[in-house]
C-alpha positions as CSV (number, residue, x, y, z in Angstrom):
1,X,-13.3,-5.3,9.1
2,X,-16.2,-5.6,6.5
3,X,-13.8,-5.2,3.1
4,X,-16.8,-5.9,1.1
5,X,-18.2,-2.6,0.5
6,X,-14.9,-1.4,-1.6
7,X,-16.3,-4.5,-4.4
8,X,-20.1,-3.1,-4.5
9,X,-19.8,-1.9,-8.3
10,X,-16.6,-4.0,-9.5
11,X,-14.7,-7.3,-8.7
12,X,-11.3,-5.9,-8.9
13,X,-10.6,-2.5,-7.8
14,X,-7.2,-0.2,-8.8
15,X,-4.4,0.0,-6.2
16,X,-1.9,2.6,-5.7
17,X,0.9,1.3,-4.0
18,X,3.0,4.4,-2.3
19,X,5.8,4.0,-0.3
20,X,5.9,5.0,3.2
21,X,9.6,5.9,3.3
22,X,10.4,8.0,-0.1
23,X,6.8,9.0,-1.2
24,X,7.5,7.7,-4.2
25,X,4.5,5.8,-6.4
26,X,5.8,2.5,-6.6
27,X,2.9,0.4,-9.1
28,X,-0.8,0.2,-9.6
29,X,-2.4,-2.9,-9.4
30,X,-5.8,-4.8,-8.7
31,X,-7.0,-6.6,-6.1
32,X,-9.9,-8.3,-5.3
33,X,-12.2,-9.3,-2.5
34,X,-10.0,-12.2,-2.3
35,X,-6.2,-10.6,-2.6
36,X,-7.1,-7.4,-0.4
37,X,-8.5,-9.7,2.7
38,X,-5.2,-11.3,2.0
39,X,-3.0,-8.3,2.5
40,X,-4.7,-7.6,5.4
41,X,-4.1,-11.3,7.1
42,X,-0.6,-11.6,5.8
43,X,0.7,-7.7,6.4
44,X,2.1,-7.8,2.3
45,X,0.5,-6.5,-0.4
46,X,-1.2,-9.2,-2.7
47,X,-3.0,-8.6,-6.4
48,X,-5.0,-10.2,-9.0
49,X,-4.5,-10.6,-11.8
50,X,-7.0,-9.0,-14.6
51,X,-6.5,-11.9,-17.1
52,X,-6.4,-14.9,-14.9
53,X,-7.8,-13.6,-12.0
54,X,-5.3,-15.5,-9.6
55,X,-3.4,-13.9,-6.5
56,X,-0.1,-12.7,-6.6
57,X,2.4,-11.1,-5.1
58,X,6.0,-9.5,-5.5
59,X,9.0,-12.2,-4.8
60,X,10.6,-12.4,-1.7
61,X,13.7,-9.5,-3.0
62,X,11.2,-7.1,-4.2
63,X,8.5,-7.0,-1.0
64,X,6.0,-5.1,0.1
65,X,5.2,-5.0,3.3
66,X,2.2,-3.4,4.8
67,X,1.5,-0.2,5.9
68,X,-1.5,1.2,6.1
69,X,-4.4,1.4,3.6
70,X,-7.1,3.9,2.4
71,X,-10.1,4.5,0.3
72,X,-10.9,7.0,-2.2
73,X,-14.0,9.0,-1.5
74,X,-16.3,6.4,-3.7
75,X,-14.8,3.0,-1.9
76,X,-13.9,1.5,-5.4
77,X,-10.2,2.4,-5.2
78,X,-7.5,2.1,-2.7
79,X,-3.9,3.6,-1.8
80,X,-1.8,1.6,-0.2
81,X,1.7,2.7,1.4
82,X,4.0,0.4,2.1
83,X,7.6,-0.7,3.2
84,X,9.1,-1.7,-0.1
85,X,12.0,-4.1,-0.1
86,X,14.2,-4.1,-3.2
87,X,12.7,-2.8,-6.6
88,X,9.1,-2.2,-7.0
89,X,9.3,-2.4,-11.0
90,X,10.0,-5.8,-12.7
91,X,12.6,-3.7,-15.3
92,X,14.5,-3.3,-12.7
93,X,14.0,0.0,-11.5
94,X,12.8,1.5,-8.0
95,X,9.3,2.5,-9.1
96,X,7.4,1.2,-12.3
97,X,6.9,5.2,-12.8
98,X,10.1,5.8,-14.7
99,X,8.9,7.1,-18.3
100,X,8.5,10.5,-18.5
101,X,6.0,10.9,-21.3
102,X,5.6,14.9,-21.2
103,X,7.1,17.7,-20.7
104,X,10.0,15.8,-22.9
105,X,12.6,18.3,-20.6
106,X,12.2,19.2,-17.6
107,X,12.4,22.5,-16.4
């Protein structure tokens, strides 16, 4: 699989990570050329890091396993769902999507 056409205009590209077995949006995150070959060898999803630009991934309790991945229509960002083990947000909470900013209730 020839991953390099999703890095043509930029070197790290947004994620959305989904899960496969609630629909719910777990995180966004980047990946590079590097970290999304990775996720494909390894079958869990792997970042980068905007600052330091190194590889990362979520510990052991909070895993993602991989499901499937696709491309937006212009090949410079990616969705991919997952099998999420433990809590995708590092505040402890199932998705890092928690904050509702607007409407401030819900009807």
């Amino acid at each position: 699989m020839d991953i390099s056409k999703y890095f043509q205009r930029y070197t790290l590209i947004p994620v959305v990570v989904k899960s496969k077995d609630t629909g719910k949006i777990l995180n966004i995150g980047f990946m590079s050329r590097e970290s999304l070959q990775k996720t494909i060898d390894t079958g869990y999803v792997w970042y980068c890091s905007r600052s330091s630009h190194k590889l990362w991934k979520k510990s052991i309790e909070s895993a993602q396993r991989l499901v499937s991945i696709y491309a937006d229509c212009d090949n410079d960002s990616l969705l991919i769902k997952v099998h999420q083990t433990g809590l995708a947000c590092h505040k402890g909470k199932s998705s890092c999507f928690h904050k509702r900013i607007w409407p401030s209730n819900e009807q």
